[in-house]
Rosetta silent file (secondary structure, phi, psi, omega in degrees, C-alpha in Angstrom):
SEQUENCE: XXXXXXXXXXXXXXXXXXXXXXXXXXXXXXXXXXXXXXXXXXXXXXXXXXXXXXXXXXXXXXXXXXXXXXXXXXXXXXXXXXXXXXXXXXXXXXXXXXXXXXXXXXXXXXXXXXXXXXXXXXXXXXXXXXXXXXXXXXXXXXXXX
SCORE:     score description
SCORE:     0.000 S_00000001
   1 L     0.000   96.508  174.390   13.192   11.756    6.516 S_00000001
   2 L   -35.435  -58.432 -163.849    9.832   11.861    4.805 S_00000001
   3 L   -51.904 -122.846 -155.188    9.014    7.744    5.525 S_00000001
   4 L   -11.131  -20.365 -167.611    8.890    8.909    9.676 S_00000001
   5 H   -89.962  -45.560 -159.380    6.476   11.760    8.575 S_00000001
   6 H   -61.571  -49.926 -178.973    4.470    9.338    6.615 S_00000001
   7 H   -46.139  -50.700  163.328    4.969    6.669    9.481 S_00000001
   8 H   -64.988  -28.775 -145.975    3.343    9.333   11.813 S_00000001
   9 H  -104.313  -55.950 -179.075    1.293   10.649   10.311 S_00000001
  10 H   -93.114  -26.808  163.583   -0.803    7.011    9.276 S_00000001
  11 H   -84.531    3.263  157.130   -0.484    5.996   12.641 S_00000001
  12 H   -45.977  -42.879 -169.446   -2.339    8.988   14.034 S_00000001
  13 H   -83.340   11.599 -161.319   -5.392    6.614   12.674 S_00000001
  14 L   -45.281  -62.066 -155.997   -4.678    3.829   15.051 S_00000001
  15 L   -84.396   -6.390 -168.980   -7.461    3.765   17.191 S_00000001
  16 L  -119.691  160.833  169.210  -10.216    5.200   14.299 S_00000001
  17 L  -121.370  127.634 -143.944  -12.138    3.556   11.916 S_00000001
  18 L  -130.642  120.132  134.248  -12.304    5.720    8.399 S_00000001
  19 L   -80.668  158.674 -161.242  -14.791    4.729    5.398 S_00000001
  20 L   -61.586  -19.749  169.514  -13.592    5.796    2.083 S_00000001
  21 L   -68.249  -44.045 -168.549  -15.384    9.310    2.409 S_00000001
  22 H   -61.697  -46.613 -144.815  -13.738   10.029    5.936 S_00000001
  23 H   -90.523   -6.480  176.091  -10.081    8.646    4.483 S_00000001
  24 H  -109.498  -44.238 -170.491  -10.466   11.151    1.306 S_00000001
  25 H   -72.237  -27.575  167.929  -12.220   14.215    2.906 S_00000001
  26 L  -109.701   13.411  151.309   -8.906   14.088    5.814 S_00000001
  27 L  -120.428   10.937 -175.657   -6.063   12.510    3.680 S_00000001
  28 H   -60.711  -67.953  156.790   -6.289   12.957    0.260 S_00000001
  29 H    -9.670  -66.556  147.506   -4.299   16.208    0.425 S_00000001
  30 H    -5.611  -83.145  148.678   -2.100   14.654    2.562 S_00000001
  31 H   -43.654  -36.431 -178.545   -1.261   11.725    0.521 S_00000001
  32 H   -71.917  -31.538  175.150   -0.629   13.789   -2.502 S_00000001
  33 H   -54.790  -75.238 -151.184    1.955   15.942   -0.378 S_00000001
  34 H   -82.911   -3.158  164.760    3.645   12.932    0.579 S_00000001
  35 H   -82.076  -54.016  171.775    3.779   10.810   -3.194 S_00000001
  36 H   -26.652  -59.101 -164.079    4.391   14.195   -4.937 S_00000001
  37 H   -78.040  -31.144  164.267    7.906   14.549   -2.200 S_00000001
  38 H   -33.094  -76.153  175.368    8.133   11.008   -2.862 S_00000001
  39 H   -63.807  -17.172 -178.754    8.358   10.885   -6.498 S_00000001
  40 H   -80.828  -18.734  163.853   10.962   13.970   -6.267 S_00000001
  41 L  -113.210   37.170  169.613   13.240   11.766   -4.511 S_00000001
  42 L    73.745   15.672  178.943   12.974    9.094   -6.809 S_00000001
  43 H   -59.270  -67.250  178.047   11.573    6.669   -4.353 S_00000001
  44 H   -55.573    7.903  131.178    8.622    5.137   -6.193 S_00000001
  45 H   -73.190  -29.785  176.018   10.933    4.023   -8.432 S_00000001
  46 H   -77.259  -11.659  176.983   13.139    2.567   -5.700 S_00000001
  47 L  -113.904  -25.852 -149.642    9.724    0.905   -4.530 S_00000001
  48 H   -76.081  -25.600  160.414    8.109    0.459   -7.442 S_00000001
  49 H   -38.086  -40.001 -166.376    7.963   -3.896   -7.194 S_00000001
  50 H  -112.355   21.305  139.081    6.607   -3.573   -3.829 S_00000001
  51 H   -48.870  -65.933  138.628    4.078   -0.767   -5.053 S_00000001
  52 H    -6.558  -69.462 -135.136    3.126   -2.981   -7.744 S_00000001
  53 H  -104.877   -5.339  163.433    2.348   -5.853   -5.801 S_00000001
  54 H   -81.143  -49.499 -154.060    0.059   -3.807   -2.520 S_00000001
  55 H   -76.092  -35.618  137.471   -1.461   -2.190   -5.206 S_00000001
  56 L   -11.141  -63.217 -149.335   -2.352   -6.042   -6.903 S_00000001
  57 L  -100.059  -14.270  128.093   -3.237   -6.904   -4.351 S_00000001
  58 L   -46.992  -30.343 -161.482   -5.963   -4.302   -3.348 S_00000001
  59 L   -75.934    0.248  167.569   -7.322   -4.643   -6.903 S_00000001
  60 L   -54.630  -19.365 -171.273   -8.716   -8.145   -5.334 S_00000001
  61 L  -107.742  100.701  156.379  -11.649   -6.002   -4.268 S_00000001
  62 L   -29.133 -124.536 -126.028  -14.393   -4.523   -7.181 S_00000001
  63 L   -57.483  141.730  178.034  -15.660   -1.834   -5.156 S_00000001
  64 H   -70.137  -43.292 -165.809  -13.327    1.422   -4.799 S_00000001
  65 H   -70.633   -3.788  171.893  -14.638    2.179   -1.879 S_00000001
  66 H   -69.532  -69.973 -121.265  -13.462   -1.579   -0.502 S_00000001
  67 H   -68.310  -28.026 -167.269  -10.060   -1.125   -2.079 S_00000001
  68 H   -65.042  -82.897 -153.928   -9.821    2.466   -0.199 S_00000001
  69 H   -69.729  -34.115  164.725  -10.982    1.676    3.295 S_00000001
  70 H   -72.991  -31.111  177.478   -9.155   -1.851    3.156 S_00000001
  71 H   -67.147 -143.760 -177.093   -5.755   -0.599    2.171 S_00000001
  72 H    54.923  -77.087 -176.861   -6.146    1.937    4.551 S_00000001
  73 H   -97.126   19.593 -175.840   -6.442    0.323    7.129 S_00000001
  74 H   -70.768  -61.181  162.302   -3.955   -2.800    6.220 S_00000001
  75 H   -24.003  -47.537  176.823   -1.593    0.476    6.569 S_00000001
  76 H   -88.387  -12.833  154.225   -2.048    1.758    9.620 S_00000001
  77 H   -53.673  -42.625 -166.995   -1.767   -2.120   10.863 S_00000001
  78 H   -74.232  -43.137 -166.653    1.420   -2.665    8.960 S_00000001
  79 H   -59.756  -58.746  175.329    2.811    1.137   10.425 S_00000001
  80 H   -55.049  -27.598 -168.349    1.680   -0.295   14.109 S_00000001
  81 H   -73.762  -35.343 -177.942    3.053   -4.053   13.902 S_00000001
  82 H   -73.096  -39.035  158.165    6.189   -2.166   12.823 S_00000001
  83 H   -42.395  -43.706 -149.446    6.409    0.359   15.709 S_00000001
  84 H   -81.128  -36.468 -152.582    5.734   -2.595   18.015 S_00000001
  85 H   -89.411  -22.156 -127.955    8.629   -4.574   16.176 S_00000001
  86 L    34.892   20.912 -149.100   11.101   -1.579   15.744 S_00000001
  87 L   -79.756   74.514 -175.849   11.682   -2.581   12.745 S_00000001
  88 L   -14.308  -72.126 -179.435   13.103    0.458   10.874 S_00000001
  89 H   -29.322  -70.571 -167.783   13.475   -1.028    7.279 S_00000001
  90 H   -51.929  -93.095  173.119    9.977   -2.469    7.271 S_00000001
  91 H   -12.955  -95.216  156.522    8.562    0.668    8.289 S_00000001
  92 H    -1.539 -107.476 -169.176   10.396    3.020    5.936 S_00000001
  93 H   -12.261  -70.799 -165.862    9.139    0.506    3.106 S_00000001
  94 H   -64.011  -11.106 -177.968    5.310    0.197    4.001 S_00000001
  95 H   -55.119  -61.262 -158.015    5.410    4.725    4.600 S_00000001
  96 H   -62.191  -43.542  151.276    6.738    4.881    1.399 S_00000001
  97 H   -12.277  -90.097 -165.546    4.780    1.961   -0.259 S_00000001
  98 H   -39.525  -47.383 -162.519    1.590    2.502    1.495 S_00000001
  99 H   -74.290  -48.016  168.750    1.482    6.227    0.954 S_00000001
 100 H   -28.532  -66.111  171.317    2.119    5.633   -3.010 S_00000001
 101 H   -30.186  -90.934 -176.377   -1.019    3.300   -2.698 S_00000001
 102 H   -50.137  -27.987 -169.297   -3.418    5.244   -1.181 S_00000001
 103 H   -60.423  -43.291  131.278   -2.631    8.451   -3.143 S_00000001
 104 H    14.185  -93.435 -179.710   -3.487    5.909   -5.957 S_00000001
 105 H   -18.581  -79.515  170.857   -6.698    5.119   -4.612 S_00000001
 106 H   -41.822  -39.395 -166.519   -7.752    7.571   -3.572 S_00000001
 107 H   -94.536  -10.526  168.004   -7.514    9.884   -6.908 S_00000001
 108 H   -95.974   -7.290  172.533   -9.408    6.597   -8.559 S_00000001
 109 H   -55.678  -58.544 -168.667  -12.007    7.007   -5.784 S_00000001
 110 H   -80.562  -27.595 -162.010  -12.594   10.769   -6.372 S_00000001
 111 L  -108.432  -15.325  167.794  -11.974   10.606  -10.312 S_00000001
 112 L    60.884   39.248  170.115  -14.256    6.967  -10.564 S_00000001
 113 L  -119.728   71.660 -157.679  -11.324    6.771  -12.852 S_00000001
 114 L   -67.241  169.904  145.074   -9.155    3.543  -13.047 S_00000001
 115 L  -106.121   97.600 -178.526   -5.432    3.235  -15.347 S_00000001
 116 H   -50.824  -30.408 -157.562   -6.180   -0.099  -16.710 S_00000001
 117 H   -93.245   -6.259  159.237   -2.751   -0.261  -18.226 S_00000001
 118 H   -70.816  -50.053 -170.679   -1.403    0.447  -14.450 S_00000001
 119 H   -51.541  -71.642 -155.991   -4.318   -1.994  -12.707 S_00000001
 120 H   -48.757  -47.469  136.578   -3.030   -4.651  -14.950 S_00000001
 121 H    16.966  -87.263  149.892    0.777   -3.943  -14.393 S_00000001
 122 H   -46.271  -25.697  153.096   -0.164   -4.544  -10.753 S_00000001
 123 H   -52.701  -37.739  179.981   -2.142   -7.442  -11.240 S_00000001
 124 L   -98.213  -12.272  170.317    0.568   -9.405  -12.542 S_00000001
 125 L   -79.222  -40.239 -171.094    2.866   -8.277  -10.308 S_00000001
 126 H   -71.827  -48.237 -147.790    0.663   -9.691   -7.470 S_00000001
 127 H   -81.408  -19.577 -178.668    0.125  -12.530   -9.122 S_00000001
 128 H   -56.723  -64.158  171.593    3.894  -13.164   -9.573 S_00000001
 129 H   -52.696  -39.852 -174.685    4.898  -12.522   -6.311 S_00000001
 130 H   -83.959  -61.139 -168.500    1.696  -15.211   -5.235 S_00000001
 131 H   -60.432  -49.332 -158.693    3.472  -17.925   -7.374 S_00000001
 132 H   -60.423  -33.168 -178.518    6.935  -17.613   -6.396 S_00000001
 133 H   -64.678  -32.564  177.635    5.141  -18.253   -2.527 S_00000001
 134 H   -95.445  -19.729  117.689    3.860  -21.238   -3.875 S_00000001
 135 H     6.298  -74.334  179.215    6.364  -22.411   -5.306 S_00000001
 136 H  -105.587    6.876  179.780    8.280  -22.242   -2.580 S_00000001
 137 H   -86.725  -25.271 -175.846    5.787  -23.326    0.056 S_00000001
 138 H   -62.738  -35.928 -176.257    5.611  -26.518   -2.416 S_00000001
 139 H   -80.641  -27.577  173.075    8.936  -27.144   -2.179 S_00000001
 140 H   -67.452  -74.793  162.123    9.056  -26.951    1.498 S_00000001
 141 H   -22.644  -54.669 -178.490    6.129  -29.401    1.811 S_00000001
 142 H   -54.729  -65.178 -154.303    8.170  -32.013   -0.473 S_00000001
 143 L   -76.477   11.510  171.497   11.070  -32.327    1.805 S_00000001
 144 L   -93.080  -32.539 -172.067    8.576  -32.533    4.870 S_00000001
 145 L   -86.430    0.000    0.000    7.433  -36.176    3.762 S_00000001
């Protein structure tokens, strides 16, 4: 099961703190391995909404080198809260998610290259995802008063 390699693999980084040079010069490779085995079993398609919408939701941050080193380490937070949780599912998702992401990033880090017609994609996806919460936090709020 790739997602447990991935899962291991990002949580090797618990305990470190990585800037976007450290998180490209040891995982870029890495990352590439695991969306490349990824995309061969059709997962980021099976993912791609909650791809989308991490990937959104980094693009809140102008600098690459933000977008890198926060995603990064949202990951290895999300991989630990989920160990701590057991929560299989969740886990599985953010490997496979997460690892899409950074490979992402990362090759827009190194190539100072964005895909606008992806960044937008994701933008709107985020932004989607952000309504429907408010929405429904709105609705929740009526029926408190």
């Amino acid at each position: 099961m790739i997602y447990k390699d991935i899962s291991d693999y990002i949580f090797s980084f618990k305990n470190k703190i990585m800037e976007a040079d450290d998180i490209v010069n040891s995982c870029a490779i890495k990352f590439e391995e695991f969306s490349k085995s990824l995309k061969e079993q059709k997962l980021d398609k099976e993912y791609k909404e909650n791809f989308l919408t991490i990937l959104g939701y980094s693009y809140r941050l102008d600098k690459e080198e933000q977008r890198l080193f926060f995603t990064f380490q949202e990951a290895v937070y999300a991989i630990d809260l989920d160990r701590l949780m057991r929560d299989e599912e969740s886990m599985k998702l953010n490997s496979i998610v997460y690892a899409l992401v950074l490979d992402t990033l990362i090759k827009e880090y190194v190539n100072q290259d964005i895909d606008e017609q992806l960044k937008q994609k994701a933008i709107e996806t985020y932004k989607k995802i952000e309504q429907r919460k408010a929405k429904e936090a709105n609705k929740y709020h009526k029926y408190q008063y």
